[in-house]
C-alpha positions in Angstrom: 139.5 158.9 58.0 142.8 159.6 59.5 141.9 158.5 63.2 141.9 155.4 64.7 139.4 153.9 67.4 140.5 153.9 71.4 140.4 149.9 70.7 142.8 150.4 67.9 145.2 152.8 70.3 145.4 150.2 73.1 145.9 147.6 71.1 149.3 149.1 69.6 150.7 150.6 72.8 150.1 154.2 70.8 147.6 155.6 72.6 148.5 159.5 74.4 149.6 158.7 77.2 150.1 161.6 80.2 153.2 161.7 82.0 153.7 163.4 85.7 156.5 165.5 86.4 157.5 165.4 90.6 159.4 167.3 91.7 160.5 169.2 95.2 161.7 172.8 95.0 164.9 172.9 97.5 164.3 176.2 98.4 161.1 176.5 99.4 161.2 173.0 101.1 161.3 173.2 104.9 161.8 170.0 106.1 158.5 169.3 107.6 158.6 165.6 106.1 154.7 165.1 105.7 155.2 163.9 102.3 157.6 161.0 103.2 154.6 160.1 105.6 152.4 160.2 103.5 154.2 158.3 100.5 157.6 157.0 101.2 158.0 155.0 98.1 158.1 158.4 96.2 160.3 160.6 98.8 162.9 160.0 100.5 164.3 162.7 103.3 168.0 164.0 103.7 169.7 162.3 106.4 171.1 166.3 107.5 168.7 168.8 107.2 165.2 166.4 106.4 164.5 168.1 103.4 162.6 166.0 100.3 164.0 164.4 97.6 162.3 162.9 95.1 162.7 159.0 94.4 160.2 158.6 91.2 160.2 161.3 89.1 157.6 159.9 86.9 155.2 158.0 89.3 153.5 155.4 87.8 149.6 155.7 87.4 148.9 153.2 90.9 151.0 156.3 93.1 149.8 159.5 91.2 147.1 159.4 93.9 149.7 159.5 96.3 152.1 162.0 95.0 148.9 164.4 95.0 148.5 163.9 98.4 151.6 164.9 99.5 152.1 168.3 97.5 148.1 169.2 98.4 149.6 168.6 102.0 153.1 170.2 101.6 152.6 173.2 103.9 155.3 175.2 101.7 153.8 174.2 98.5 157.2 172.1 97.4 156.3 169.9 95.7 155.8 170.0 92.2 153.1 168.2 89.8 153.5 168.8 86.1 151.4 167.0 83.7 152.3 166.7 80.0 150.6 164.5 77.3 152.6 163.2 74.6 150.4 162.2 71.3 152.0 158.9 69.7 
């Protein structure tokens, strides 16, 4: 009987909860700034060479849609997504 109900979880803020990891990898970034366009409130570009730097590394769940965009669209494959689950 050691597991509680998914009403039981929310209810106590325990629940597992799944975190994203962003992150852009310098050196494979190019500077092609299609993932500021395509979500500015998570990158912003440097003001020298353009590349991506990350603003949120943890997006909140309303721009993980968003921060999936831009790496599916990074044409060097920069960006990072790393999902982890933690179990409270």
């Amino acid at each position: 009987m050691g597991s509680r109900s998914d009403a039981e979880a929310d209810r106590s803020g325990s629940a597992d909860e799944e975190t994203l990891h962003l992150t852009v990898d310098g050196s494979r970034c190019e500077g092609h700034t299609l993932c500021h366009l395509v979500a500015p409130e998570l990158f912003d570009l440097d003001p020298i060479d353009g590349r991506a730097q990350v603003l949120v590394e943890h997006p909140p769940l309303e721009l993980r849609a968003l921060a999936t965009k831009a790496a599916n669209g990074c044409p060097e494959r920069a960006i990072v997504l790393r999902s982890t689950r933690t179990d409270s």
